[in-house]
C-alpha positions in Angstrom: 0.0 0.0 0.0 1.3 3.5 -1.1 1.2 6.7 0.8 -1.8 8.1 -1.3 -3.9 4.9 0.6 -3.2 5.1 3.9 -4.2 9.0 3.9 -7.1 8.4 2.1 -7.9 5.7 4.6 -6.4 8.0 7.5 -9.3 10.6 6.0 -11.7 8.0 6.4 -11.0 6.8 9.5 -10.6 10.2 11.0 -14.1 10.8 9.9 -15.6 7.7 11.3 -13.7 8.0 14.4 -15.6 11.9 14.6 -18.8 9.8 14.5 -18.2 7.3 17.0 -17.0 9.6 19.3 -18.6 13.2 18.6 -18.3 16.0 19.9 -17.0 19.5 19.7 -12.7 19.3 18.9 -10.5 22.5 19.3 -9.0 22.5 16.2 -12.3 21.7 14.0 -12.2 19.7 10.8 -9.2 20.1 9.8 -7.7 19.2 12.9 -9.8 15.9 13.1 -8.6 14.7 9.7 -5.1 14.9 10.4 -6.1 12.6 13.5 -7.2 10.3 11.3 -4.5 10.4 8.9 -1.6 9.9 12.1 -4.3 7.7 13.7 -3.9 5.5 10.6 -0.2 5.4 10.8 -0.1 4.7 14.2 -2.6 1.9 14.4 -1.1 0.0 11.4 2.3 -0.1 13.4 0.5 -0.6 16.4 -1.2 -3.9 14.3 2.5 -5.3 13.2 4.6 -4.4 16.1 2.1 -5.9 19.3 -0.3 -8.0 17.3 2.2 -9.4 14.3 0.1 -8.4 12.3 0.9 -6.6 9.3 -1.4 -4.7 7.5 0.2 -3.7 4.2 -1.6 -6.7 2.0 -4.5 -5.0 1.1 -6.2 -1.8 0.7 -9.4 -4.1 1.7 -8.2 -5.8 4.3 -10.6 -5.6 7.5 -8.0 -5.7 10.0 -6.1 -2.5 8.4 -9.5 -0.6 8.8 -10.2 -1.5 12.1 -6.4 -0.7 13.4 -6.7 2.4 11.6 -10.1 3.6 13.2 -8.6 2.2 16.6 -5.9 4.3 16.2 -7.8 7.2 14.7 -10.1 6.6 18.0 -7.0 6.5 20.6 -5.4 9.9 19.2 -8.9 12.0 19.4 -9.5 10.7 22.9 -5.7 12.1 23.5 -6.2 14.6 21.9 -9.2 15.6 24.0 -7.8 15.1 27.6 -5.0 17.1 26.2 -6.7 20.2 24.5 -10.1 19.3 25.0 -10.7 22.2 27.9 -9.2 25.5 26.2 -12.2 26.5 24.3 -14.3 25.8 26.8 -17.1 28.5 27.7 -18.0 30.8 30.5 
């Protein structure tokens, strides 16, 4: 799998991750994608380094998707606890 298709699937998994877990995000859309794009990248390594199980076969492959939107999910909770307070209103 090239580049091009793990940000495309980073953008999709950002985007489902926003709809399991919505909410208002400092940092808006934009901010949420590139979640998903380093929540992509971080649950594909996250698949072959604790679980052995590479995800590079296929652009199809149900395990890439799910480690993606795991990781996807795990940054925007972070991401959250982190900045998730310093818009918040009075």
């Amino acid at each position: 799998m090239g580049i091009i298709s793990w940000i495309i699937l980073g953008l999709i998994a950002g985007v489902v991750a926003k709809v399991l877990l919505p909410g208002r995000d400092p940092g808006g859309l934009f901010g949420t994608t590139l979640i998903g794009v380093a929540g992509a990248f971080v649950g594909g390594w996250l698949s072959a380094t604790f679980l052995d199980r590479p995800v590079d076969r296929d652009f199809y492959d149900p395990a890439m998707w799910v480690s993606a939107i795991a990781g996807s999910l795990a940054l925007l909770i972070g991401y959250r606890i982190l900045f998730g307070h310093s818009r918040e209103r009075r």
